[in-house]
C-alpha positions in Angstrom: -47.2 -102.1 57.2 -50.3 -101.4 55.3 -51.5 -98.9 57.6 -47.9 -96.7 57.1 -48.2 -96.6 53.3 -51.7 -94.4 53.4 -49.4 -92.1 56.0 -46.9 -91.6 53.5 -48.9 -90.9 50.5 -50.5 -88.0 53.0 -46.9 -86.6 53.6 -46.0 -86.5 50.0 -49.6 -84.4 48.9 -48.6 -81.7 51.8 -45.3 -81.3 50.9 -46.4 -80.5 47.1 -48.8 -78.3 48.3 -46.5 -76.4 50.7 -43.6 -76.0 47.4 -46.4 -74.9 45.2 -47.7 -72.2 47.9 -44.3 -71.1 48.7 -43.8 -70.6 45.0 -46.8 -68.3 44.3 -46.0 -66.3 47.6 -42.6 -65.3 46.4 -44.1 -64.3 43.1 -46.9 -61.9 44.7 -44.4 -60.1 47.1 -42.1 -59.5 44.3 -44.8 -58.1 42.5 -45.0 -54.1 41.7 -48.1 -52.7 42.5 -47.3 -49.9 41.2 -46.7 -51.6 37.2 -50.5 -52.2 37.4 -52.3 -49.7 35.4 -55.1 -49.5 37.8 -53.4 -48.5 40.8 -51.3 -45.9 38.6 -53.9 -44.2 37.2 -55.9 -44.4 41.1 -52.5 -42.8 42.0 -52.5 -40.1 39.6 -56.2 -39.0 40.2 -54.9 -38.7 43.8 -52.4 -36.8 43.3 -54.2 -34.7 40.6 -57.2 -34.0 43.3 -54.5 -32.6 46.4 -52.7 -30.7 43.5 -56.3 -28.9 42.9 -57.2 -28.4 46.3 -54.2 -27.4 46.9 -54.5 -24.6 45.0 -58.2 -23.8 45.8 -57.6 -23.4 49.6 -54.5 -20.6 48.4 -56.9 -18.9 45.7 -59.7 -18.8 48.4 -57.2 -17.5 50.9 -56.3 -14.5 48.6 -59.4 -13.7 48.0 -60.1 -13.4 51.9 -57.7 -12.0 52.8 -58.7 -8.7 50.1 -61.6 -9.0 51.3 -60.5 -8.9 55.0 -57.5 -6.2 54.5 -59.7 -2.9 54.8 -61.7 -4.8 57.8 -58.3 -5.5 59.6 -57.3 -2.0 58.9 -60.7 -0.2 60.7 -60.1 -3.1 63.2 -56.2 -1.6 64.0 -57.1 2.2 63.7 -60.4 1.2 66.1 -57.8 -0.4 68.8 -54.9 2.5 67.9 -57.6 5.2 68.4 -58.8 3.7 71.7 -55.0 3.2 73.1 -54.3 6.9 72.5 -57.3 7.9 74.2 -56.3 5.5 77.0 -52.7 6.8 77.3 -54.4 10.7 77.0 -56.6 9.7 79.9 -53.9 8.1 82.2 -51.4 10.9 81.4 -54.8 13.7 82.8 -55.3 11.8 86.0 -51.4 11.1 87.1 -50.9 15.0 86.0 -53.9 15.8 88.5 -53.0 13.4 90.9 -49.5 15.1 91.2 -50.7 18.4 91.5 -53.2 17.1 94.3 -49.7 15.6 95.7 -47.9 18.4 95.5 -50.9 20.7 97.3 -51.1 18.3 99.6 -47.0 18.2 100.3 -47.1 22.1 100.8 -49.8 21.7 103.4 -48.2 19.4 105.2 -44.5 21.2 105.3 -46.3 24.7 106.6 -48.4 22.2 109.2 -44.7 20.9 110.6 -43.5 23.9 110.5 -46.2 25.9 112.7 -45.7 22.5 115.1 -42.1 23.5 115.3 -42.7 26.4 116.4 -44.7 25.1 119.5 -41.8 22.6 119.8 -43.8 19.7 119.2 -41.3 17.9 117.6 -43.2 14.3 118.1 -46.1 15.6 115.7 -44.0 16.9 113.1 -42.0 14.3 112.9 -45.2 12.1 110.9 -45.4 15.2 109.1 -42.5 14.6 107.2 -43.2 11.1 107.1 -46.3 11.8 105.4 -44.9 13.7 103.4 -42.1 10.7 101.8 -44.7 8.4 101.7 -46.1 10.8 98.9 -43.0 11.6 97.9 -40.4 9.2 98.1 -37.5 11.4 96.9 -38.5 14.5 98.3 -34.9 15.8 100.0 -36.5 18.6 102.2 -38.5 16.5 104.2 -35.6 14.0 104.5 -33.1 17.1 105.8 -36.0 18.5 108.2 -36.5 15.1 109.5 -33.0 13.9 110.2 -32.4 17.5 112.0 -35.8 16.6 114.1 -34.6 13.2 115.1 -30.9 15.4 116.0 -32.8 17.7 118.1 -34.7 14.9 119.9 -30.9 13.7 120.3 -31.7 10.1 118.2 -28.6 10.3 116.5 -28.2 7.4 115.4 -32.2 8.0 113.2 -30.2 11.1 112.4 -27.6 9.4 110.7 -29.5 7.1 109.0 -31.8 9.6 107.6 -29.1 11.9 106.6 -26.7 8.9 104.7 -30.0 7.9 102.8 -30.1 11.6 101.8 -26.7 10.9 100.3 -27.6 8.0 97.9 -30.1 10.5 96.9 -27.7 13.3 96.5 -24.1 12.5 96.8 -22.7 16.0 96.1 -25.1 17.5 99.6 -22.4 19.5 101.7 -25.1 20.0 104.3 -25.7 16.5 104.5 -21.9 15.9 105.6 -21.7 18.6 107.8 -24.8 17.3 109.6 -23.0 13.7 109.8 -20.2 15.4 111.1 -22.5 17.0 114.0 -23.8 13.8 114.9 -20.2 12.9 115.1 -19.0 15.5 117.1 -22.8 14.5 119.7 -21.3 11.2 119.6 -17.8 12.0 120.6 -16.4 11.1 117.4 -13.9 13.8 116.4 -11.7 11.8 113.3 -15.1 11.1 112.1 -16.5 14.5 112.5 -13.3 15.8 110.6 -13.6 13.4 108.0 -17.5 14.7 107.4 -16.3 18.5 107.3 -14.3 17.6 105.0 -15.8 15.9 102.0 -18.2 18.9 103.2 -15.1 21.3 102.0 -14.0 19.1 98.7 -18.1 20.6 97.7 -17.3 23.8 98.9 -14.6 25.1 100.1 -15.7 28.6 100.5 -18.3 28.0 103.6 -17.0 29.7 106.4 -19.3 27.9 108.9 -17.7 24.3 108.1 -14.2 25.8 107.9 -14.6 27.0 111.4 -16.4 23.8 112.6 -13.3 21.8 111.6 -10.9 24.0 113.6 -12.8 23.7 116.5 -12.7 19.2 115.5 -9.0 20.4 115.4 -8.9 22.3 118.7 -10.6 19.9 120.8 -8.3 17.0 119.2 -5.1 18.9 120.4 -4.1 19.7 116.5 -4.0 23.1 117.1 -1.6 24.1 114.3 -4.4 22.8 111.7 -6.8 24.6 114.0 -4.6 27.5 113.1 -4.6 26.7 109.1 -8.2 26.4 108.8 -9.4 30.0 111.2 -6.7 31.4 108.2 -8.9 30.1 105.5 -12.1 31.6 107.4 -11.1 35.1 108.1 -9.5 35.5 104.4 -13.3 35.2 103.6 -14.5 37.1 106.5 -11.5 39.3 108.0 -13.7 41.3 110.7 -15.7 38.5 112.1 -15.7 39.0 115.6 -16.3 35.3 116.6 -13.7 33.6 114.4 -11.1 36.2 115.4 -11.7 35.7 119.1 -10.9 32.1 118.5 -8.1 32.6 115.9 -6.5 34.9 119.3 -6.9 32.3 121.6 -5.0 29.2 119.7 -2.7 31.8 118.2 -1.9 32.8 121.9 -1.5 28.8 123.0 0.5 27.9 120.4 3.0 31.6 121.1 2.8 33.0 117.5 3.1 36.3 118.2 2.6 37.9 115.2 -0.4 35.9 114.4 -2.0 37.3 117.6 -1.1 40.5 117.1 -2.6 40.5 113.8 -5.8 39.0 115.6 -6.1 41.5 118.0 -6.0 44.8 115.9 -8.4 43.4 113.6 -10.8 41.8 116.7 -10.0 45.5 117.9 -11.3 47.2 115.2 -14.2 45.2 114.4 -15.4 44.8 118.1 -14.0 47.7 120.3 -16.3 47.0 123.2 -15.2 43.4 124.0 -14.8 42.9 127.5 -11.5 40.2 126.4 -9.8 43.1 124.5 -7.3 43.5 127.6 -6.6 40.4 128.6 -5.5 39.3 125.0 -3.5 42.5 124.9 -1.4 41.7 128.3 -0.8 37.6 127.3 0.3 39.0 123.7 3.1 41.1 125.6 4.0 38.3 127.7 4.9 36.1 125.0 
């Protein structure tokens, strides 16, 4: 019993002490820090020093940057100056460099052409190889170089040569009738038709295509076109013996007699000493 009432008397001091504590904690964190003169006017110098510093660092930066303006300037004209010169000197060499290219293509046409000539087709072949790898668009050397690999009878490195030709230059009539020849090699007659022609919708004057396409006609049995197109050809060129021969031939197949008769006096005329002269003459009575 006597040992609890020191126990208590313990308890009751702590408690005080704890409600007192509490008290004065409450009263500090309620406190405004700022309502104490000291830490206002700490505050204000603060503020007052980043204000002034503030300005400082933009006054200095001003004044630099006069200072540095007419340095910046010489800096920018320095680096201009040296572009231009750069762009001069670029401009010198690829204008030399292409006029080295272009001697250099000239040679190399007048080589493959000399190795032509000795039918070494093999040889100037690379020529015009070399000659696209300087010059990727060059269409000559494309067009001598699909009519090699023709001649070696690759036809179907013809055709590929002569179709890239095309994405080149779309509007080539040569190009198309050289497709169509490959057609023709190949057996192909709708195709080689179809080649001469988009060959005609470029010009439709060329006698040589016009005549090409009656032949495609002839040898597909169409003689009737055949007949059309020889019409078109000799109201170009009336007296020329080969396409009159031919137009006197289909005219005689297919019995229009006044179309061979026509034929004849003008094949007549134009080529008195032809050995066929009589012959057409007795089939044209016969009809």
């Amino acid at each position: 019993m006597y040992n609890i009432i020191p126990l208590l008397l313990i308890l009751i001091s702590l408690s005080v002490v704890i409600v007192i504590v509490s008290r004065k904690f409450s009263v500090l964190a309620s406190l405004d820090v700022d309502s104490i003169p000291a830490e206002k006017e700490a505050k204000f110098k603060k503020r007052i020093i980043s204000n002034r510093l503030e300005r400082n660092i933009i006054k200095y930066w001003a004044r630099a940057g006069r200072l540095l303006a007419p340095l910046g300037k010489l800096a920018g004209d320095y680096l201009k100056a040296k572009l231009h010169k750069l762009y001069q000197a670029k401009n010198v060499y690829e204008a030399s460099q292409g006029a080295d290219d272009s001697k250099m293509i000239d040679q190399l046409f007048s080589q493959a052409e000399e190795l032509k000539k000795h039918d070494d087709l093999a040889s100037a072949e690379r020529k015009y190889i070399e000659i696209i790898g300087l010059d990727s668009k060059n269409l000559k050397a494309f067009k001598e170089l699909g009519r090699i690999y023709f001649e070696k009878k690759e036809f179907e490195e013809a055709r590929e040569t002569f179709e890239h030709i095309l994405k080149l230059k779309t509007d080539d009539e040569d190009i198309y009738d050289n497709l169509a020849q490959i057609a023709k090699e190949k057996g192909d007659l709708n195709k080689a038709r179809s080649e001469y022609l988009k060959s005609l919708n470029i010009n439709k004057q060329n006698t040589q295509t016009l005549f090409s396409l009656a032949e495609v006609y002839r040898a597909m049995g169409k003689l009737p076109e055949a007949a059309r197109s020889l019409k078109k050809v000799l109201k170009i060129e009336s007296a020329n013996p080969r396409y009159l021969d031919t137009m006197l031939e289909i005219s005689i197949i297919i019995k229009d007699k006044a179309l061979a008769l026509d034929a004849y006096k003008k094949l007549a005329k134009a080529n008195p000493d032809n050995n066929k002269l009589e012959e057409f003459k007795r089939q044209i009575d016969e009809m």
